[in-house]
C-alpha positions as CSV (number, residue, x, y, z in Angstrom):
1,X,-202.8,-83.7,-130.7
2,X,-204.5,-87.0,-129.4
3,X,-203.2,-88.6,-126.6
4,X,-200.6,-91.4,-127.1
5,X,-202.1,-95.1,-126.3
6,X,-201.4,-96.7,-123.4
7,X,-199.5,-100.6,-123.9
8,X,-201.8,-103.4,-122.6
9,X,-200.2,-106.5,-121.9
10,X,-202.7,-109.1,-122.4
11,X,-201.8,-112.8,-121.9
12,X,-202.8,-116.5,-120.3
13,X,-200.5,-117.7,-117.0
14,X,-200.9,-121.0,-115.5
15,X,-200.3,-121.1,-111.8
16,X,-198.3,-119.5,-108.8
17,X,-195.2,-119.4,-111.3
18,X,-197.6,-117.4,-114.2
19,X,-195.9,-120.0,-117.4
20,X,-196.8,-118.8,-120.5
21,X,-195.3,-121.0,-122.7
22,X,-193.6,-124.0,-123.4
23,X,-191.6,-125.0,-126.7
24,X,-192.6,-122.2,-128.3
25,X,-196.5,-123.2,-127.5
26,X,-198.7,-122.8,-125.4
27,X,-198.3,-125.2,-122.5
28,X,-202.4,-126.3,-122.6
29,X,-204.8,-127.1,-125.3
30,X,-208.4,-126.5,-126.1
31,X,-209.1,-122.9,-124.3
32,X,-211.4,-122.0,-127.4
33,X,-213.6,-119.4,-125.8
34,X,-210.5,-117.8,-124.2
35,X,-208.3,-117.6,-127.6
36,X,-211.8,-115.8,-129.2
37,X,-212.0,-113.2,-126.0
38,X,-208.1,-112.4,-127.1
39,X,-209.0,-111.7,-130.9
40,X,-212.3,-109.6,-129.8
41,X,-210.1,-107.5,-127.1
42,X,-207.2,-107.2,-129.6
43,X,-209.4,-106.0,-132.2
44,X,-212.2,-104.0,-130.6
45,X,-211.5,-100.2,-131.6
46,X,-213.6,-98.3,-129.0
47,X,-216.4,-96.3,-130.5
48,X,-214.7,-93.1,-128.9
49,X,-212.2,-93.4,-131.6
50,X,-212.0,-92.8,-135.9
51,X,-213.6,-95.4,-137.4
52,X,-210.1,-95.4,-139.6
53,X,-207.8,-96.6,-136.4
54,X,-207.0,-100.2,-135.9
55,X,-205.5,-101.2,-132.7
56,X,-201.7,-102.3,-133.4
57,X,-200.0,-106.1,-131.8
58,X,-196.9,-106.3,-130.8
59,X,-195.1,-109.5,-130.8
60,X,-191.8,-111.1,-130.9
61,X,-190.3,-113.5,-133.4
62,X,-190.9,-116.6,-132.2
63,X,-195.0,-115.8,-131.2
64,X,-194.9,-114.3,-134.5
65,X,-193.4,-118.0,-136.2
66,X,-195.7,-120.0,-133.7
67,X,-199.3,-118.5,-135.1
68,X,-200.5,-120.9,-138.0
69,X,-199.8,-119.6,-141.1
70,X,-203.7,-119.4,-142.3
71,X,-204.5,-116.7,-139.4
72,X,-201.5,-114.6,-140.0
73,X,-201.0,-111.6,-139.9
74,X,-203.8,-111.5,-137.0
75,X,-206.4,-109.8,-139.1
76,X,-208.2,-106.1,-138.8
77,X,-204.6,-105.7,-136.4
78,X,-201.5,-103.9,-137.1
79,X,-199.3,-106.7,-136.5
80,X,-195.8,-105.5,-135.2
81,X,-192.9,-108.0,-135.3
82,X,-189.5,-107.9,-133.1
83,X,-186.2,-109.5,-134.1
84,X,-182.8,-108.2,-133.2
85,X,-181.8,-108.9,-136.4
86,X,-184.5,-106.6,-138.3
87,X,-184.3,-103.8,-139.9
88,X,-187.6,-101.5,-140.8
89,X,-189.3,-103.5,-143.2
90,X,-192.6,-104.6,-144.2
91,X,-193.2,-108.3,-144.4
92,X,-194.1,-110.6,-147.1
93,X,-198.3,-110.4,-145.3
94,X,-198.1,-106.8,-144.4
95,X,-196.7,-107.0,-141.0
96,X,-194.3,-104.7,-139.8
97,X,-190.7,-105.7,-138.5
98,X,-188.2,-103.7,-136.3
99,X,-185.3,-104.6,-134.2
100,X,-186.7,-103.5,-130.5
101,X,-189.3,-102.5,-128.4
102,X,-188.5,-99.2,-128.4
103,X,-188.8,-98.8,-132.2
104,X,-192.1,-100.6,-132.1
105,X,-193.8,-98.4,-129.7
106,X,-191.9,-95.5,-131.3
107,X,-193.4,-96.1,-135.0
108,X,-196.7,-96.7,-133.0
109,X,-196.8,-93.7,-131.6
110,X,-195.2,-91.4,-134.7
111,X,-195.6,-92.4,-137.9
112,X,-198.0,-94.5,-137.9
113,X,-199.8,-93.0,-134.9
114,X,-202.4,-91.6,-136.7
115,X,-203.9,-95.6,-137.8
116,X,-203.5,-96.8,-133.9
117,X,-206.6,-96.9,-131.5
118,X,-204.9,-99.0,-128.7
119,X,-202.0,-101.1,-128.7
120,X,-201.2,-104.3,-127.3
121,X,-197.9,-106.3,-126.0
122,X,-199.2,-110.0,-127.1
123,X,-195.7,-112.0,-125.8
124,X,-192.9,-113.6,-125.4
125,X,-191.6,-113.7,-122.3
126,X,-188.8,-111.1,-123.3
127,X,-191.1,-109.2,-124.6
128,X,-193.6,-109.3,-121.9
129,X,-190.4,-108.4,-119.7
130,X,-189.3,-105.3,-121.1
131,X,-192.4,-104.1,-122.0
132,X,-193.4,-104.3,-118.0
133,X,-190.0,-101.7,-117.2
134,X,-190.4,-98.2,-117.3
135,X,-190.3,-95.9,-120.4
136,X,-192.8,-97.7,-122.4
137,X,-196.2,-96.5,-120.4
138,X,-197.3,-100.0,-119.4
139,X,-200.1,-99.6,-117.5
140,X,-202.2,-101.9,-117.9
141,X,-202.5,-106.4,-117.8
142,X,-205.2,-108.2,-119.3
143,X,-204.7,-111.9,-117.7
144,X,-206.9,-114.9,-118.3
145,X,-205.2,-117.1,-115.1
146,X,-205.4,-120.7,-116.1
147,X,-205.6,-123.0,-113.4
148,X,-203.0,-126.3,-112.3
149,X,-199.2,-126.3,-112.8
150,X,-198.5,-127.0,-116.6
151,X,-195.0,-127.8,-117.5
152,X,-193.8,-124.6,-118.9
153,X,-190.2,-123.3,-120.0
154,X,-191.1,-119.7,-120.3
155,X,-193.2,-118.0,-117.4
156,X,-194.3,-114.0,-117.2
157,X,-191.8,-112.1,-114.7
158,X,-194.5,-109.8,-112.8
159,X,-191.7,-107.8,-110.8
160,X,-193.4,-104.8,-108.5
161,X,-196.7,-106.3,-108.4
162,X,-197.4,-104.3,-105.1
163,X,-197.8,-101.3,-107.9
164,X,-200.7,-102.9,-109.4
165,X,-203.6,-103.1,-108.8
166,X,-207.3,-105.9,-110.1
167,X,-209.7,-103.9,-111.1
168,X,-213.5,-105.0,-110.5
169,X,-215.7,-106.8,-113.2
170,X,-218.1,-103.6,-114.4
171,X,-214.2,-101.5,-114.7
172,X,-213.1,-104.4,-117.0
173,X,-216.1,-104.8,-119.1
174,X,-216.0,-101.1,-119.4
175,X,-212.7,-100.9,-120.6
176,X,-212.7,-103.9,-122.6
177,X,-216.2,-103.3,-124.2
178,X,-218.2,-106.3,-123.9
179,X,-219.7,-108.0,-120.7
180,X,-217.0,-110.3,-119.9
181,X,-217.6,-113.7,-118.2
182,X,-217.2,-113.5,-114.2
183,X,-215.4,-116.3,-112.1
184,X,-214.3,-119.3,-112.8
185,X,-214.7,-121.4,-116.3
186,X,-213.6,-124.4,-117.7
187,X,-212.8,-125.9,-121.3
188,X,-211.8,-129.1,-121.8
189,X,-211.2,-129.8,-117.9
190,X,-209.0,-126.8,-117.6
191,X,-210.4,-124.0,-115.6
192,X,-209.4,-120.1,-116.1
193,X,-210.7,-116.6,-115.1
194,X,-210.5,-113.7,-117.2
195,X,-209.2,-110.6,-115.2
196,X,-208.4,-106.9,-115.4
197,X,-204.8,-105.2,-114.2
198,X,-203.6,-101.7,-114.0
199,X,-200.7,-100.0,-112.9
200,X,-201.5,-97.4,-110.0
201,X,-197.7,-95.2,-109.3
């Protein structure tokens, strides 16, 4: 039996207090190059894998309602949608919705396990949260950290940090498969820097 995937939490923080969004939105505009490293990542399969597997999204309901209708569902993904009010169904554009976390990662890993290269924890902050707490094999944070103090409403709680560890460049570009930029960039006046986390307990 193949091992299970791993959840990667990848995501964009702005400053000491790590907001990640505000009003639903992201809190800046512009990052082009950084929203295109997010679809690449998210839908890379690694050549180790079936060329059959996808890598599965997961997402909550109000990400899910704040991607433009023309890009959704996020394409060549298994998009996975959360709302306490959902039952197992299939959506009217093929994505998937269930009622927690838990059944997410659970379908991810069982019956659908077979389609799924890696999977991926792509927000809210709830989301993000529970995803972080044991049980659901967290281990590892793709974060692009945006420079300068938006105003943000909804940040990314990283509790027991001291159990993580950044990996170098060559580990990230390894695992993410593709030379990544190194240091610092800028779009549009903002800057950011793409980097690599994983959980070391």
């Amino acid at each position: 039996m193949p091992p299970q995937p791993d959840i990667t939490l990848i995501l964009a923080a702005a400053g000491q207090s790590l907001g990640i969004g505000r009003n639903g939105t992201l809190p800046w505009t512009g990052l082009k190059k950084e929203m295109a490293y997010f679809a690449r990542v998210t839908k890379r399969v690694p050549p180790s894998f079936p060329s059959n597997k996808k890598n599965a999204v997961i997402m909550g309901r109000k990400t899910w309602q704040s991607i433009p209708a023309k890009f959704k569902p996020l394409p060549d993904r298994i998009n996975v949608v959360i709302s306490r009010s959902a039952q197992q169904i299939e959506g009217e554009k093929g994505e998937i919705w269930v009622e927690s976390l838990t059944k997410a990662v659970e379908i991810l890993r069982g019956e659908r396990g077979e389609e799924v290269a890696r999977i991926f924890v792509i927000g809210g902050g709830e989301i993000y949260r529970e995803a972080m707490k044991g049980g659901f094999g967290a281990r590892r944070i793709l974060l692009t950290r945006v420079e300068g103090d938006f105003e943000c409403d909804t940040f990314f709680e990283w509790e027991g940090r001291e159990r993580w560890v950044k990996r170098g460049k060559e580990e990230m570009d390894r695992w993410v498969g593709e030379e990544v930029p190194g240091g610092r960039l800028e779009e549009g006046g903002v800057g950011y820097e793409f980097e690599m986390w994983e959980r070391v307990d």
